[in-house]
C-alpha positions, -999 to +999 in steps of 0.1 A: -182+331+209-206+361+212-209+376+247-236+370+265-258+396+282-286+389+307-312+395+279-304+366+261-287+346+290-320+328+296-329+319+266-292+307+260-295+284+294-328+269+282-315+259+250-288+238+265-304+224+296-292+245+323-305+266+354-291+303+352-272+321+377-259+361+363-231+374+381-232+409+400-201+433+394-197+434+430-189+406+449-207+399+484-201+375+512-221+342+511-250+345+531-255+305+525-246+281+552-225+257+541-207+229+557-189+201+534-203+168+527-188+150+502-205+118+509-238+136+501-222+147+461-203+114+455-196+124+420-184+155+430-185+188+412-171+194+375-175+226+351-173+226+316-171+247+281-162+283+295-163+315+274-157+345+279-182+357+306-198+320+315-192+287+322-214+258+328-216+240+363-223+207+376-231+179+403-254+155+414-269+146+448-287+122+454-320+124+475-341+096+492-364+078+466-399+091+480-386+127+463-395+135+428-375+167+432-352+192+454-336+224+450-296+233+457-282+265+460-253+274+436-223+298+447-202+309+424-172+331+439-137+355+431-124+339+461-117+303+480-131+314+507-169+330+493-162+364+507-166+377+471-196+357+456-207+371+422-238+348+414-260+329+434-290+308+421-312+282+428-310+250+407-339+224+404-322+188+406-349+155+402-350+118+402-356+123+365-327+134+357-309+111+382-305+143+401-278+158+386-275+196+386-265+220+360-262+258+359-249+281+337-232+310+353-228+345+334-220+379+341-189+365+349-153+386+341-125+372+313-096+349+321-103+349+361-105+321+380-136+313+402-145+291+429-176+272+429-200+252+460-235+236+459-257+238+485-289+217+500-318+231+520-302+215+549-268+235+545-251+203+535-223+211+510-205+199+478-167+202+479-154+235+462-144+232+427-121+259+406-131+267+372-116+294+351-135+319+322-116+320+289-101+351+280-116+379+259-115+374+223-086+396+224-064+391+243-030+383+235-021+362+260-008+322+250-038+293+255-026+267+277-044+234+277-045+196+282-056+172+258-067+135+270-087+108+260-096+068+267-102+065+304-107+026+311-115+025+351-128-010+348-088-017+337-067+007+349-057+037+371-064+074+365-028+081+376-024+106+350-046+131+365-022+128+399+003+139+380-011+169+359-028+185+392+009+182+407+024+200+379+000+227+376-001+239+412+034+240+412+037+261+378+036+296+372+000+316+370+007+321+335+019+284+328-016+267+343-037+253+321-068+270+313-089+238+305-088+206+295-102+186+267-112+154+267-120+138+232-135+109+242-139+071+260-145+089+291-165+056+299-161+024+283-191+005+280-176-025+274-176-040+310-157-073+326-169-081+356-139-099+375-156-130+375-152-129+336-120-134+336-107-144+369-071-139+351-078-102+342-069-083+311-033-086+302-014-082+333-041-057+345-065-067+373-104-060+367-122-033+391-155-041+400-170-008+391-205-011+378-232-040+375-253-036+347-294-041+361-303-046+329-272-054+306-264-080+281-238-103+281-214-106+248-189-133+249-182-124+283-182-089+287-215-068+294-226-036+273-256-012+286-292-014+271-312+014+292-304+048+307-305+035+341-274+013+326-252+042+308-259+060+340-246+033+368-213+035+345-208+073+346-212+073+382-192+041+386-163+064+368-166+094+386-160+078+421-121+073+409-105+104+430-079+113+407-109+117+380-125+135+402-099+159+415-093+166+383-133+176+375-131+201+402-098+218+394-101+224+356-134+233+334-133+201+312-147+203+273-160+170+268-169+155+234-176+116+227-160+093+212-178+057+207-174+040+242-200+065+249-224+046+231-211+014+220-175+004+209-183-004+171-213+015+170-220+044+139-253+066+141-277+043+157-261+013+152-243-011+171-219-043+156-216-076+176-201-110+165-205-092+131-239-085+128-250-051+127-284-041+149-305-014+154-297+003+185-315+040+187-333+036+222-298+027+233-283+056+213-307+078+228-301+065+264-261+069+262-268+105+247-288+116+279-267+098+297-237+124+284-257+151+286-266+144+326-235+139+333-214+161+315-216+197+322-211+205+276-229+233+260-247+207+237-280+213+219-308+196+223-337+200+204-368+180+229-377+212+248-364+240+267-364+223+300-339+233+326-338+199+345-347+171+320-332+161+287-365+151+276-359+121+252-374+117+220-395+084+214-381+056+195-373+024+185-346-003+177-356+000+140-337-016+110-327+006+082-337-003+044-313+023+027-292+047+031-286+088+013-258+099-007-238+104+020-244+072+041-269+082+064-300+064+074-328+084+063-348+059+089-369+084+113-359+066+141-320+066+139-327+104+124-340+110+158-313+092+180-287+110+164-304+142+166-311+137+202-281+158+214-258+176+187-221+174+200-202+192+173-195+230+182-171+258+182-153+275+215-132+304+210-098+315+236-089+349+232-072+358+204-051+329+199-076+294+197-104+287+179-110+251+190-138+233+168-146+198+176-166+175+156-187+140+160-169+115+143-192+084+152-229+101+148-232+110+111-205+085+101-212+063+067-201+026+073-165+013+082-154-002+050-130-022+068-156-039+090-174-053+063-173-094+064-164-085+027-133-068+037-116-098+059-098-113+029-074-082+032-062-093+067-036-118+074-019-138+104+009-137+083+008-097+084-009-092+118-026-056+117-014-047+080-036-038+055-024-034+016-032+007+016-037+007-018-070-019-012-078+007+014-078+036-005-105+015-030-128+008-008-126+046+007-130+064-024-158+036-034-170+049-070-151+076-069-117+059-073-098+069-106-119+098-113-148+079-110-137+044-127-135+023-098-119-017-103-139-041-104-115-061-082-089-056-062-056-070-064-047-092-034-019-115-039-025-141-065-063-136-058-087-107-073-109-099-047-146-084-061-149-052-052-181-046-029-179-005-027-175-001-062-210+014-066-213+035-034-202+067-022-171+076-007-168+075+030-175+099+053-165+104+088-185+139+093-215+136+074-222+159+049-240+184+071-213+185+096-188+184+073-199+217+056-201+233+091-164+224+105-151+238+068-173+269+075-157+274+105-119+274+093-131+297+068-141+319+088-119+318+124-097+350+133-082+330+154-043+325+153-046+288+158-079+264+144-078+238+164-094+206+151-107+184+180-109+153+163-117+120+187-099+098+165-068+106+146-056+120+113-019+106+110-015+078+086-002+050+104+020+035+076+047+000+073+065-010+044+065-046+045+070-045+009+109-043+018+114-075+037+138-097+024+129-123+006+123-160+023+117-141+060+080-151+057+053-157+032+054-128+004+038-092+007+001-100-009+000-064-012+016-041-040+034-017-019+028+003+012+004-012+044-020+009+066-029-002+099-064-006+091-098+018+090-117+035+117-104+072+117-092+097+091-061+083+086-079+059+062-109+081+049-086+094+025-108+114+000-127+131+028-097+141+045-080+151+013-111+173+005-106+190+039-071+196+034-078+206-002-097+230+011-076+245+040-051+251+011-071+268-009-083+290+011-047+297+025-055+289+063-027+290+085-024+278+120-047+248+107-042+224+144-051+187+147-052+177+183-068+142+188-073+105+205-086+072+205-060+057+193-037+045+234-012+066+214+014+097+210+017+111+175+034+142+167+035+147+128+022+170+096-012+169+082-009+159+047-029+147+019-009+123+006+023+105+012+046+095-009+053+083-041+023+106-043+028+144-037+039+151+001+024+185+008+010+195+045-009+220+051-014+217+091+004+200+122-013+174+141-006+157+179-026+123+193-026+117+230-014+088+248-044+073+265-050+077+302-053+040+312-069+019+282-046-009+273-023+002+239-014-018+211+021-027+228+005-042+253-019-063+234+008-072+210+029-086+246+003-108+251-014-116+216+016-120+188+026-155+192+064-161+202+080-174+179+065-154+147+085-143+120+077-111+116+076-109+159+111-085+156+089-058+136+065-054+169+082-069+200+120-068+186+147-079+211+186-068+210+213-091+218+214-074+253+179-071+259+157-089+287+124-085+271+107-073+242+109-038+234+086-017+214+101-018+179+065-013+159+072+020+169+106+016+147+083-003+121+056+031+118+085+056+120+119+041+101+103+010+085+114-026+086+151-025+075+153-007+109+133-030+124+152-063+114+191-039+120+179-034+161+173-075+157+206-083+145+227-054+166+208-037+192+221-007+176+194+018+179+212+047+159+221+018+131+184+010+132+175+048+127+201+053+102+181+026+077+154+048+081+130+041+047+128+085+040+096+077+019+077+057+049+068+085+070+077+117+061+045+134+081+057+114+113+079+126+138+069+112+169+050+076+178+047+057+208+018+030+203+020+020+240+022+055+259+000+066+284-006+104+301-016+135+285-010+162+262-004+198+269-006+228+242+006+263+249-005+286+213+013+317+212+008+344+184+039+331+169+043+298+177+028+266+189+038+239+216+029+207+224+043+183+255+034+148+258+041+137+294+041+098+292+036+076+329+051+041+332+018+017+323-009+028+346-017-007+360-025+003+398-032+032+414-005+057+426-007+075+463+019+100+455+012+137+453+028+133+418+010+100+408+043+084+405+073+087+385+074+098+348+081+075+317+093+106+293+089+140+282+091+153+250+080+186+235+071+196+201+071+233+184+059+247+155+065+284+141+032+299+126+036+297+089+025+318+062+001+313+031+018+294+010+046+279+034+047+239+045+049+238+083+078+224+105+081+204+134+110+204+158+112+182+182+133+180+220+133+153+244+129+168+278+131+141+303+134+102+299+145+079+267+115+070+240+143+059+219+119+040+197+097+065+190+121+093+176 
């Protein structure tokens, strides 16, 4: 990122919303009095996307309703205790934008940390947050970082933050984390109210965490229809202490993912009981929304004011067609999406280039969740998909060179094929798209990191090697996927950006990523086989912090008996309950599976292993929960996964409760022309089913 001096500091604070504050060499005492009041800033205080010589601040306070505006004073400091204050400012905050604060703060030295207070006219004081500048483009030093994603507070607990704050003040200065990023779900939406279901979710209890003034009731959950609404559930989220210790210890880079907006939503769409709707004004909404409430160096393009998003006007209108690349041309939803541009480029010193893309705004449609594309899934097969009917409907008219089928094999049936005449999918949009390859082909960094909200890894069974008479016959003609959604299934857009990192010999080429309640540790790879197996990158998914996984769905959704129920929720001879074989199933494949049915045996299990299943996988745990933690070194590049037992409740230890496991993965920098290599060590615990 290009240093920022004070001539073009204001222009640069305009551009993405923010009051300035410019640093002095010199530190002085505060001259502001100050006395903490937390209840006063009940969202606390947060910082996000740091460079070199700035970072952007944040909180909100609110003020009686007969004000249309107030001013705060903002301290930023080299010390705890303000003795050392490089930058003050005053920062406009105003019921119109539900008075939350932001500030950029510049002049600001490499790699330090700083401390951080707002102030009211009163004296009345914000808690003191910590936030930390990235280092100078070149400096040598190893980028240390936490990865997380899928926060559900209505759900669960936030335990997972406990635990990371416990371990960093107890590491080494150079073992902190500089940051952490958060790719997404930071709010879900989707909203039970207890009442809903007076049982809860799963074994989970529901919070009551936000009423929705002007929500609509689906089914019987609620969704947001105004700003007022997508605000009520930022602030109902930022009330959960661990969340918010965690804000005010670590400059977080936020991107979103679709809870954001809407769970099945794409560009300015929304889908409900299958229909899709129009949605912009809602789209619009949850973008302020993120941009009030998350301190991000987004652009917006409605005006250079400092203390308003200033939305554009719009709509819910339908869309009559759509461009070569899946986008709705439709002025409205062009507007919407335009609203507030997420995708951008941070660099830390010489080491990380992390670029981090949209994968819901400039989206074509979901193949998969087409009514169309139902007759794929079974009961039979629950989750499976035939990937070869997946990899039709991705490429669309581009399949076989551009001779698509007219139908699609499914069992005794040939089903039509609806995408036959339409472009492949896309997941980045075509304008996107051609910036994230830009940036690869251009970074000097050691490491491009790909922040990617949803994964990359294909998730992969072969059901096609059941034996026969176990249960109805494979419809399929070989492999399954686990279904669309992410890039694990947009296969020609993915193979095009893989295509390309080969091509232009980019090493270092970093997938970290969410969305999907998971750990993945694997390769990045075009294809897999009987087709070439060639990666080109390495690629790590995060467990979520408290969103329900596909284990525990399965525990409470797969009926018992089923006869495939030993490929999911397999049980030993000497087990007690149903352990997490569809773990097995993605990693080994089902001769493993149906061996820990029979024996228990988990190294006879592994020892079936199907070589061809998975060859990019070498980690997968569908039901962990915790976070991720990267350390890139100029020669190599680590990644942890610290896992917590299933965040159901709330933890009051320091640590946020005991640990489920540990494991680490490393991977030597390659060189042009050389496949990379994972090596894997379990460090603490036993995720013997995901190995």
């Amino acid at each position: 990122m290009i240093r920022i001096t004070r001539r073009t500091f204001a222009k640069i604070a305009a551009a993405i919303g923010a009051s300035a504050a410019w640093g002095e060499a010199i530190g002085r005492p505060s001259r502001v009095r100050w006395q903490e009041h937390r209840t006063l800033y009940p969202e606390g205080v947060a910082s996000g996307d740091p460079d070199s010589n700035s970072v952007l601040l944040w909180t909100r306070h609110p003020f009686p309703s007969d004000r249309v505006e107030e001013t705060l004073t903002v301290e930023i400091s080299e010390d705890e205790g303000f003795r050392k204050v490089a930058a003050t400012a005053r920062a406009l905050v105003s019921r119109d934008s539900d008075w939350t604060c932001r500030v950029l703060a510049a002049g600001l030295k490499p790699g330090r940390v700083y401390w951080y207070r707002f102030t009211d006219r009163e004296g009345s004081g914000s808690r003191i947050g910590r936030t930390i500048t990235a280092p100078s483009p070149g400096d040598t030093r190893p980028v240390r970082f936490a990865f997380v994603s899928c926060q559900n507070a209505n759900q669960g607990a936030q335990s997972a933050y406990r635990r990371m704050i416990f371990e960093d003040e107890r590491a080494a200065a150079d073992d902190r984390l500089g940051f952490v990023l958060h790719l997404g779900d930071f709010i879900y939406e989707i909203v039970w109210y207890p009442e809903d279901r007076p049982q809860g979710m799963y074994d989970r209890h529901l919070r009551d965490i936000v009423r929705y003034e002007h929500g609509e009731k689906i089914d019987d959950f609620h969704i947001p229809t105004t700003l007022a609404d997508y605000r009520a559930v930022y602030r109902g989220y930022l009330h959960d202490p661990d969340l918010q210790d965690a804000r005010a210890r670590w400059p977080f880079v936020n991107m979103w993912d679709n809870h954001e907006f809407s769970w099945l939503g794409w560009q300015g769409l929304q889908i409900f009981k299958g229909e899709t709707r129009p949605a912009q004004t809602r789209k619009v909404a949850a973008n302020q929304a993120f941009f009030e409430y998350q301190p991000a160096r987004m652009s917006k393009p409605s005006g250079p004011s400092l203390d308003r998003f200033n939305p554009p006007k719009v709509v819910d209108a339908a869309i009559p067609s759509f461009d070569e690349h899946g986008l709705g041309r439709e002025p409205n939803n062009l507007a919407a999406i335009h609203s507030l541009r997420g995708y951008r480029k941070l660099r830390w010193g010489r080491h990380v280039d992390l670029i981090i893309t949209d994968q819901h705004s400039y989206r074509s449609e979901e193949p998969t969740g087409r009514a169309e594309a139902r007759v794929f899934s079974s009961r039979d097969y629950p989750d499976l998909v035939p990937e070869e009917a997946m990899e039709i409907l991705d490429a669309g008219r581009a399949h076989t060179a551009g001779h698509p089928p007219a139908a699609i094999r499914f069992g005794d049936r040939e089903v039509p094929n609806f995408r036959q005449d339409e472009p492949p999918q896309t997941v980045l949009g075509a304008e996107q798209k051609a910036w994230f390859l830009e940036q690869l082909r251009t970074s000097t960094a050691t490491w491009k990191i790909w922040g990617n909200t949803a994964g990359t890894l294909d998730m992969r069974a072969d059901p096609q090697n059941l034996p026969t008479g176990l249960t109805k016959p494979w419809p399929g003609a070989g492999y399954a996927t686990f279904g669309g959604g992410d890039h694990s299934s947009a296969f020609v857009e993915r193979g095009e950006i893989y295509d390309f990192v080969r091509r232009q010999g980019i090493t270092g080429f970093t997938t970290v990523a969410g969305d999907r309640h998971s750990f993945w540790a694997g390769l990045a790879a075009k294809s897999l086989p009987p087709k070439p197996f060639q990666p080109v990158g390495i690629a790590f998914i995060t467990g979520s912090i408290s969103a329900p996984g596909l284990v525990e769905a399965l525990e409470h959704n797969l009926p018992n008996p089923h006869p495939l129920r030993c490929l999911y929720l397999g049980q030993g001879p000497a087990d007690t309950d149903p352990q997490p074989t569809v773990n097995l199933l993605l990693r080994h494949g089902v001769r493993s599976c149906l061996e820990y049915a029979t024996s228990g045996d988990i190294r006879r299990a592994r020892e079936l292993s199907n070589p061809d299943l998975s060859p990019h996988v070498s980690f997968v745990d569908m039901g962990g929960h915790g976070y991720a933690v990267v350390r890139a070194a100029s020669g190599h590049l680590e990644t942890e996964f610290v896992c917590i037992p299933r965040p159901l409740e709330r933890n009051d230890r320091l640590d946020g409760g005991p640990l489920a496991y540990r494991v680490r993965y490393r991977a030597k920098l390659w060189r042009t022309g050389e496949a990379p290599k994972l090596e894997g060590q379990v460090v603490e615990g036993d995720p013997r089913f995901s190995i």
